[in-house]
MIROPA-991063 format. One record per residue: chain; x, y, z negated of N, C-alpha, C in turn. Coordinates in Angstrom, 3 decimals, always signed. Atoms other than C-alpha are relative to their C-alpha. Layout:
N
<"A"; <X; Y; Z>; <X; Y; Z>; <X; Y; Z>>
...
***
This chain:
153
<"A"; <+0.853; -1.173; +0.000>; <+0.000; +0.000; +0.000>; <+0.899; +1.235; +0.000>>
<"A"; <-1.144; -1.537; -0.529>; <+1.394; +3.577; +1.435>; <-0.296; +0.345; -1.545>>
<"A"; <+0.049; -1.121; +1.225>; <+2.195; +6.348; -1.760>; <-1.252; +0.555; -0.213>>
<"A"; <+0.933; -0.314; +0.428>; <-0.799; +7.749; -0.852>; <-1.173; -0.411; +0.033>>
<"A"; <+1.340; +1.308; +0.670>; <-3.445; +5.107; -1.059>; <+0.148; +0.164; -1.628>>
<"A"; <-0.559; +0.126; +1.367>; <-1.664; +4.677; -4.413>; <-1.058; +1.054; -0.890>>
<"A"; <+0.535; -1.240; +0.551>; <-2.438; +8.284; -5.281>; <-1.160; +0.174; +0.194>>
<"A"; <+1.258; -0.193; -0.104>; <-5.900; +8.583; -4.030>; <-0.719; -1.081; -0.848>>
<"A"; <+0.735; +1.240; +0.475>; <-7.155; +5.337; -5.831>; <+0.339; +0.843; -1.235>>
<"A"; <-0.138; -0.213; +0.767>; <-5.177; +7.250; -9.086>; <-1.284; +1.103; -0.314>>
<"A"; <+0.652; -1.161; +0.145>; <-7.285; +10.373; -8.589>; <-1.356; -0.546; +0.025>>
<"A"; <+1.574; +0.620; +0.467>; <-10.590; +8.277; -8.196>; <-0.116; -1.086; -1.090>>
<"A"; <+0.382; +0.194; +1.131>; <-9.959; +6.436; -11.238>; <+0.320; +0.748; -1.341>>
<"A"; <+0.510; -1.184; +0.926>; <-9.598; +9.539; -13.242>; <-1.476; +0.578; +0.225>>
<"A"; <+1.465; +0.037; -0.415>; <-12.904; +10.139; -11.767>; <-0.826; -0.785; -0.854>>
<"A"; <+0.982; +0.992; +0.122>; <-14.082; +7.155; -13.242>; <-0.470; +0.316; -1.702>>
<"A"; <-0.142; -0.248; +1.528>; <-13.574; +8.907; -17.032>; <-1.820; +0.627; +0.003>>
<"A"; <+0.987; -0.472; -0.365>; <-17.026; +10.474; -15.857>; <-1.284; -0.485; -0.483>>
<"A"; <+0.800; +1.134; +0.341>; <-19.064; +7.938; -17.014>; <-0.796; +0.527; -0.857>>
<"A"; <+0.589; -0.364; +1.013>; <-20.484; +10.108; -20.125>; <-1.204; +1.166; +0.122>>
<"A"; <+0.388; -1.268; -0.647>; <-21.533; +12.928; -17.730>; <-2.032; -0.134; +0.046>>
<"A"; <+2.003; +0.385; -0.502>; <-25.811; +13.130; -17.747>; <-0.296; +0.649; +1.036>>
<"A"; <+0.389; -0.723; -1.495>; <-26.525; +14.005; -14.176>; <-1.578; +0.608; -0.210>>
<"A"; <+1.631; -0.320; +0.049>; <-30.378; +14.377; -15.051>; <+0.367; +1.599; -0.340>>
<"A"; <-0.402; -0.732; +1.042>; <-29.407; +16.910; -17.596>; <+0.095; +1.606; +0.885>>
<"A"; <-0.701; -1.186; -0.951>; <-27.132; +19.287; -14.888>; <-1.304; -0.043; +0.941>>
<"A"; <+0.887; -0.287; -1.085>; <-29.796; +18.578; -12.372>; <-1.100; +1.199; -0.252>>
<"A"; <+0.814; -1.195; +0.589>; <-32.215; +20.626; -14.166>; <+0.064; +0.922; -0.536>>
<"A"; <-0.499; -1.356; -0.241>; <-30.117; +23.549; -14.599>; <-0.140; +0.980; +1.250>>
<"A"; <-0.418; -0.340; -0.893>; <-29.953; +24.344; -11.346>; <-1.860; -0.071; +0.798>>
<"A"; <+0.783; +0.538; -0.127>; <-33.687; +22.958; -10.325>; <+0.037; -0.347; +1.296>>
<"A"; <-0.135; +1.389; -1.153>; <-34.564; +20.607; -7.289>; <-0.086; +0.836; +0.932>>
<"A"; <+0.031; -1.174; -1.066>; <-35.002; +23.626; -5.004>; <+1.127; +0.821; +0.467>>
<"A"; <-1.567; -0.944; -0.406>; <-31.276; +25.285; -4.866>; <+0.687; -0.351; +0.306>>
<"A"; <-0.995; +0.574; -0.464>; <-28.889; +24.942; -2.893>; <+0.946; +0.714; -0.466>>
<"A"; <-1.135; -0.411; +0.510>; <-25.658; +25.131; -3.951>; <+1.059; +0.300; +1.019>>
<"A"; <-0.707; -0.701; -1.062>; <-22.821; +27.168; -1.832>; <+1.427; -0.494; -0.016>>
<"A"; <-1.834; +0.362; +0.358>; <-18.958; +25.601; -1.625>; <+0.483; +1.128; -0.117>>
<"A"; <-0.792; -1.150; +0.299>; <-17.254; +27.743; -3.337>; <+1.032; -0.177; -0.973>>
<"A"; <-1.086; +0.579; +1.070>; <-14.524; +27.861; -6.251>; <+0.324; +1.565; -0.898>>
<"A"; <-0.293; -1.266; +0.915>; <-13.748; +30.006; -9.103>; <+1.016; -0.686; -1.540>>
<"A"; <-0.882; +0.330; +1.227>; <-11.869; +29.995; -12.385>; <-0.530; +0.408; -1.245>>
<"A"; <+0.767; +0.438; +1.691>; <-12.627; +29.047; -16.410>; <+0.984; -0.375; -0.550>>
<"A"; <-0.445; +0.785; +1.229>; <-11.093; +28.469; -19.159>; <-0.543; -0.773; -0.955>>
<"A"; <+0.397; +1.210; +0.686>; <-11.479; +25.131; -21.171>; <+0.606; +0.216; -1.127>>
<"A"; <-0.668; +0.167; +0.812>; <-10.827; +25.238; -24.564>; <+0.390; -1.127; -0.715>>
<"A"; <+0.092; +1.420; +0.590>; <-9.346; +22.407; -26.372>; <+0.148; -0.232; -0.904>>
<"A"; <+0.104; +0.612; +1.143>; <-9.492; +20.401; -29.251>; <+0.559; +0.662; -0.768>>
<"A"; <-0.886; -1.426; +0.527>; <-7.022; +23.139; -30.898>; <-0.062; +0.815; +0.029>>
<"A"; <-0.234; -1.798; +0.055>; <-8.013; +26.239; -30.011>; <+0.926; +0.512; +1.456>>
<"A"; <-0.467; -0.250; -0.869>; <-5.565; +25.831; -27.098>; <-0.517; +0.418; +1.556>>
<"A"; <+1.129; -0.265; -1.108>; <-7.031; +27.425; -23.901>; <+0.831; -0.701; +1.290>>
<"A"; <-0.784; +0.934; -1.179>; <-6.249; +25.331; -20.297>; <-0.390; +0.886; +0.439>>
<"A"; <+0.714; -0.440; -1.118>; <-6.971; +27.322; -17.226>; <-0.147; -0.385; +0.868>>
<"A"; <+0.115; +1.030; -1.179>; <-8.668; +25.561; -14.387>; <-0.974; +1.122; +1.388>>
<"A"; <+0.577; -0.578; -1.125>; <-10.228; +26.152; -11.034>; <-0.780; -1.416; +0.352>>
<"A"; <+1.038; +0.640; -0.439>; <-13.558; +24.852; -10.421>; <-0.462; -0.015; +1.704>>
<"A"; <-0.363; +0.097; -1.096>; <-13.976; +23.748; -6.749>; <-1.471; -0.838; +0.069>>
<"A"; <+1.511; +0.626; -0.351>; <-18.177; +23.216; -6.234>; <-0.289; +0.073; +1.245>>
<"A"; <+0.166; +0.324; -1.349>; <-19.184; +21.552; -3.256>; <-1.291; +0.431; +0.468>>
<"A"; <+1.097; -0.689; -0.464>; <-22.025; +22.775; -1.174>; <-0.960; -0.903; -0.313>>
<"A"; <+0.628; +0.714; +0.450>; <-24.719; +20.799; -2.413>; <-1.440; +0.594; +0.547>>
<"A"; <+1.349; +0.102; -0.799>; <-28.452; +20.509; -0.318>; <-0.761; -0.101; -1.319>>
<"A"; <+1.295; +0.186; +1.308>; <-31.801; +20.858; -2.827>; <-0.010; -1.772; -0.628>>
<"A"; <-0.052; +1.146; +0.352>; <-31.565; +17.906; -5.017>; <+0.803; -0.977; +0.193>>
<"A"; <-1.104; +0.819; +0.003>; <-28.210; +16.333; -4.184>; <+0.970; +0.505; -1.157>>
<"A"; <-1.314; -0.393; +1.122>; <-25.640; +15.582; -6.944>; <+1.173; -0.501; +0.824>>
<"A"; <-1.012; +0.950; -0.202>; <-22.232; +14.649; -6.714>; <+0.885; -0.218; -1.061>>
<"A"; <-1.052; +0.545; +1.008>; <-19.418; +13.116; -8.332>; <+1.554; +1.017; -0.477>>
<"A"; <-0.902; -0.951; +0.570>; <-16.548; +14.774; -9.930>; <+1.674; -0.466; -0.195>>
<"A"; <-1.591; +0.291; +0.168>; <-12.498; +14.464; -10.015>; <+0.882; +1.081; -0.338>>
<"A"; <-0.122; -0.718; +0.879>; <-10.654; +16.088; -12.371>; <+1.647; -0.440; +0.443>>
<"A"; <-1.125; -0.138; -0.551>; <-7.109; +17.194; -10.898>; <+1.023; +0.354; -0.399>>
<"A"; <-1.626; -1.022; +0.807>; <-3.890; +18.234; -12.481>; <+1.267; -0.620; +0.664>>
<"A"; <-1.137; -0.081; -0.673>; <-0.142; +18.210; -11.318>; <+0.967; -0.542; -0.859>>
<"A"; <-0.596; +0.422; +0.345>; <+2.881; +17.039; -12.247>; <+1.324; +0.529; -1.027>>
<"A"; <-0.707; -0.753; +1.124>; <+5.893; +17.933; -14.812>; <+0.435; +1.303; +0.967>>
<"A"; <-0.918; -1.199; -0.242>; <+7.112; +21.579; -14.257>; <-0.453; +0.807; +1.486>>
<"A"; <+0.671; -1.036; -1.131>; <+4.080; +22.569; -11.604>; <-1.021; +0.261; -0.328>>
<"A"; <+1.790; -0.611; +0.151>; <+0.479; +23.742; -11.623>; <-0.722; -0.266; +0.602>>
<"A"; <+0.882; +0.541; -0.620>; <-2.628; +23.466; -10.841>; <-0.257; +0.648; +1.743>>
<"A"; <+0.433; -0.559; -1.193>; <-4.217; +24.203; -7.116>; <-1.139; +1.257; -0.321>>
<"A"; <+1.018; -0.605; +0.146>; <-6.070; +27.356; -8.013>; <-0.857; +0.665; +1.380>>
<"A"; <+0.863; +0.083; -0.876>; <-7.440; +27.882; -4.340>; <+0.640; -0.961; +1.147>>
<"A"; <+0.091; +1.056; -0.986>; <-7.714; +25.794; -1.033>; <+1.889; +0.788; +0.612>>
<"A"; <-1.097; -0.331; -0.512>; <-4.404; +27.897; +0.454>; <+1.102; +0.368; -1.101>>
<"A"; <-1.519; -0.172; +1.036>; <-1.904; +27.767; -2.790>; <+0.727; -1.409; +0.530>>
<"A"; <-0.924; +0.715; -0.695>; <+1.295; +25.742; -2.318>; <-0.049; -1.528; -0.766>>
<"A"; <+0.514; +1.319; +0.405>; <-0.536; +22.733; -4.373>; <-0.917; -0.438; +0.989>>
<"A"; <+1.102; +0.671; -1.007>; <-3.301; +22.903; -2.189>; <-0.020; -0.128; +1.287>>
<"A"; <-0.204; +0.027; -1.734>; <-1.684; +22.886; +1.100>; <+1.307; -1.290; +0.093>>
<"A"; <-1.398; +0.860; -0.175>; <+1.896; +20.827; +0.419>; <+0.080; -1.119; -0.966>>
<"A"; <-0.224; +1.484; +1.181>; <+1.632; +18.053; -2.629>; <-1.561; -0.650; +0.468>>
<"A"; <+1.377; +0.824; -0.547>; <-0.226; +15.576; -1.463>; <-1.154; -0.390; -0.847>>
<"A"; <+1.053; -0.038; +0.829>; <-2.516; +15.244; -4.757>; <-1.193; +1.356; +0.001>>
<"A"; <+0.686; -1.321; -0.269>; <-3.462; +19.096; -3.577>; <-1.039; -0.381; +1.452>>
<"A"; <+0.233; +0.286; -1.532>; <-4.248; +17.950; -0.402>; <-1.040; -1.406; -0.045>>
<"A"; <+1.097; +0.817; +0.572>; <-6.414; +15.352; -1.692>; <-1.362; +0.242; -0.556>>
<"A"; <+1.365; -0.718; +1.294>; <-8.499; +17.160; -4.353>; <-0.609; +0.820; +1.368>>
<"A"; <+0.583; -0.564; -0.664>; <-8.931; +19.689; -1.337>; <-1.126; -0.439; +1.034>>
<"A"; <+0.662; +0.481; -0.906>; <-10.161; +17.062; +0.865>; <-1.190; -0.852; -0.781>>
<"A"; <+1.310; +0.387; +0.672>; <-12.263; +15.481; -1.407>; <-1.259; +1.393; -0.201>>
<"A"; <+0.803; -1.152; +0.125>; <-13.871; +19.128; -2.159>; <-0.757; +0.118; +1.190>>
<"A"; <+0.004; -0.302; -0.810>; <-14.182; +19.431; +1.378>; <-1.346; -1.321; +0.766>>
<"A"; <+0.924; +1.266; -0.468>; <-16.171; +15.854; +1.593>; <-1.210; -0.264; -0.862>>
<"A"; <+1.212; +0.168; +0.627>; <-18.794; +16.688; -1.111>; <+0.135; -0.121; -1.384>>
<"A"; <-0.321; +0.145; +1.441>; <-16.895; +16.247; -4.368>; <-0.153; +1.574; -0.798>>
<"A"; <-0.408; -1.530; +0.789>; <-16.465; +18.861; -7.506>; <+1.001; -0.519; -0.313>>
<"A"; <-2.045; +0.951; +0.684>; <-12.725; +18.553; -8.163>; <-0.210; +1.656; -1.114>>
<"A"; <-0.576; -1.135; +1.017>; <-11.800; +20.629; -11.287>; <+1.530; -0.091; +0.039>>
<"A"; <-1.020; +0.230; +0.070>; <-7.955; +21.276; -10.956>; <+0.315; +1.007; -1.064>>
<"A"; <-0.678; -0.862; +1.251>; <-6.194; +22.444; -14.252>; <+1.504; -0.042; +0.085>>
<"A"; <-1.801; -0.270; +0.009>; <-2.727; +23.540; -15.439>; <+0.003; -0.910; -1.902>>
<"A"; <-0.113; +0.229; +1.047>; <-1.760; +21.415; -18.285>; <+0.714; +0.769; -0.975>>
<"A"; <-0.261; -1.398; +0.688>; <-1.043; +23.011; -21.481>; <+1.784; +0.431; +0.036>>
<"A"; <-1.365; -0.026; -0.339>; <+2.208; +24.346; -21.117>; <+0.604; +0.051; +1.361>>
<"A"; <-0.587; -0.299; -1.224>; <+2.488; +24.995; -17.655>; <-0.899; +1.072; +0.790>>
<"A"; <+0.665; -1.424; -1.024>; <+1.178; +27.695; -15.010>; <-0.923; +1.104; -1.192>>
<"A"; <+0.230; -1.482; +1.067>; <-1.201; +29.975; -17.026>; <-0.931; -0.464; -1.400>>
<"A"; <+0.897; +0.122; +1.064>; <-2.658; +27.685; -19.553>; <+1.205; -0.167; -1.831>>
<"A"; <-0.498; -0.363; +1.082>; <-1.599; +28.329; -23.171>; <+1.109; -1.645; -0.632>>
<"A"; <-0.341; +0.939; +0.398>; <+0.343; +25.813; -25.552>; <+1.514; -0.403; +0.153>>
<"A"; <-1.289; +0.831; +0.087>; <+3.214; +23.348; -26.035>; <+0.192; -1.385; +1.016>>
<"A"; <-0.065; +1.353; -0.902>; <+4.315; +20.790; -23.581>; <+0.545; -1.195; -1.162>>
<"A"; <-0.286; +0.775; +0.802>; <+3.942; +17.703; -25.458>; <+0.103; -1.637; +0.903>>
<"A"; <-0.374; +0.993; -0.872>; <+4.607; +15.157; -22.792>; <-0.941; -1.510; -0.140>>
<"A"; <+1.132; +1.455; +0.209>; <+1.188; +12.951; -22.640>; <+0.066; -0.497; -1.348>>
<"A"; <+0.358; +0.992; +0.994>; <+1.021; +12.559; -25.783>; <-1.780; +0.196; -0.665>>
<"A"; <+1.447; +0.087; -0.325>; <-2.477; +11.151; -26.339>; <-0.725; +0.796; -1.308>>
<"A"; <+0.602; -1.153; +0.563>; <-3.420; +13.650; -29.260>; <+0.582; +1.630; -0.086>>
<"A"; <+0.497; -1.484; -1.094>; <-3.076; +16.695; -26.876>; <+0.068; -0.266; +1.351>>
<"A"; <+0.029; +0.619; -1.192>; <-2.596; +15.954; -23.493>; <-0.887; -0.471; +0.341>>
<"A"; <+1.145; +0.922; -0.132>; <-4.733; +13.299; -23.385>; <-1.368; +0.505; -0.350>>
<"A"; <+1.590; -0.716; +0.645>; <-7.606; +14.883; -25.456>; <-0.094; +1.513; +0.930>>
<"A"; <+0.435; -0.564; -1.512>; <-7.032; +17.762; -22.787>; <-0.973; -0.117; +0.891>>
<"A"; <+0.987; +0.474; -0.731>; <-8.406; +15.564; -20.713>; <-1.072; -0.268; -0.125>>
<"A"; <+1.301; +0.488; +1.074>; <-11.062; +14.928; -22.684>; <-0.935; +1.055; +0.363>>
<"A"; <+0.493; -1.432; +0.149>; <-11.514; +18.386; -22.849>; <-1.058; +0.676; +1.446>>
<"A"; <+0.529; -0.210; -0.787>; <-12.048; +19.000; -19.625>; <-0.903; -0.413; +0.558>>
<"A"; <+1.569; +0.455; -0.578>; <-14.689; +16.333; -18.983>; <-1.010; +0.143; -0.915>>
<"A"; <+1.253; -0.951; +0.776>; <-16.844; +17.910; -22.153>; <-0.188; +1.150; +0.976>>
<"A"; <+0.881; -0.821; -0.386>; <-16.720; +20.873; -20.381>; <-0.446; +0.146; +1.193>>
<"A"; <+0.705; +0.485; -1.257>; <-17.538; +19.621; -17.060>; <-1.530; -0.097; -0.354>>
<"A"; <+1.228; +0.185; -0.143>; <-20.359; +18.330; -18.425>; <-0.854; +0.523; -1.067>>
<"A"; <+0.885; -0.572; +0.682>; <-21.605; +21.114; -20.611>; <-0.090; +1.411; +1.381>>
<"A"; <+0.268; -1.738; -0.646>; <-21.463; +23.864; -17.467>; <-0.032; +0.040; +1.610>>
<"A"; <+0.282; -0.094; -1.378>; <-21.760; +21.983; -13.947>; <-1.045; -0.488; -0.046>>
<"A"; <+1.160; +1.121; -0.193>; <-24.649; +20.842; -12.565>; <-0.471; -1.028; +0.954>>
<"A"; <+0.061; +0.979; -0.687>; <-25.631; +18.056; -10.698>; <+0.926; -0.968; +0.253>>
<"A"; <-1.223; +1.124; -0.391>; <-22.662; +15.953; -11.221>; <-0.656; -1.503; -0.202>>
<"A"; <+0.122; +1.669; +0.281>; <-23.061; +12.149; -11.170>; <+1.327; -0.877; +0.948>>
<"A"; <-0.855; +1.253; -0.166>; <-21.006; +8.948; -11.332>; <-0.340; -0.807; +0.792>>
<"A"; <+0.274; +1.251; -1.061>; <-22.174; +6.827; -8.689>; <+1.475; -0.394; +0.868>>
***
C-alpha cells in the first residue's frame, strides 16, 4: 500500500472517534429547510485546561436535510494546521491535500494547530495522552456542541 493510502485510511480512522456525535441533535439547529454554503472560518477550542487550540472549520455545502461526516485534521511535529484551502498545508503536505479534498467531496474537516504549535496556546507535550490526546477529545466535544448536521455513517 502507497504512503498515501496509508495516510488517508489514518485520517478516516480519526474520523471514526465520531461515534459520540448526535446528528439528530445538529440537524435541528440548522432545520430541514437550509442549505448550507462551503465555506470555512476559524474558532477556538478550549481544552481540558483552560488551554485554547486554534482551528479552522472547513463546512461543506450541504443541500436541505443532508448531513455529513466529519475528520478532524492536524499536522505534524514543528508545523500547523491548514487554516485555508491555499496555505502551504493545504496545497503541499499531502494530509493538507487530503483534508482539502475530502472538504471538497462533502466532508467537515476541522484542521487544528496542536497546542504548542502555530497559534494555539500551551506546552508541547509530545502525545502525551493527558493533553494531546484529550485535545483531541476536545475538539470532537466541540464539534459536536457547534456543527450541525454531522453524522457517522
Amino acid at each position: 500500500m502507497d504512503s498515501f493510502r496509508i495516510w488517508l485510511l489514518l485520517v478516516f480512522a480519526l474520523a471514526s472517534g465520531c461515534a459520540s456525535i448526535d446528528p439528530l441533535a445538529r440537524y435541528q439547529d440548522t432545520g430541514p429547510a437550509t442549505v448550507l454554503p462551503q465555506t470555512s472560518y476559524h474558532t477556538d477550542v478550549v481544552a481540558h485546561d483552560g488551554t485554547v487550540l486554534r482551528a479552522t472549520v472547513f463546512q461543506p455545502a450541504l443541500e436541505p436535510g443532508v448531513e455529513a461526516p466529519i475528520i478532524i485534521h492536524t499536522h505534524g511535529f514543528g508545523a500547523f494546521r491548514a487554516p485555508h484551502r491555499f496555505s502551504i498545508y493545504g496545497q503541499l503536505v499531502l494530509s493538507g491535500q487530503a483534508a482539502m479534498a475530502a472538504w471538497d467531496s462533502g466532508y467537515w474537516v476541522i484542521s487544528y494547530d496542536q497546542r504548542g504549535f502555530g497559534d494555539s496556546e500551551g506546552k508541547v507535550q509530545l502525545m502525551d495522552p493527558d493533553y494531546e490526546v484529550r485535545d483531541f477529545i476536545s475538539v470532537l466535544d466541540w464539534a459536536d456542541e457547534h456543527l450541525p448536521r454531522v453524522t457517522c455513517h
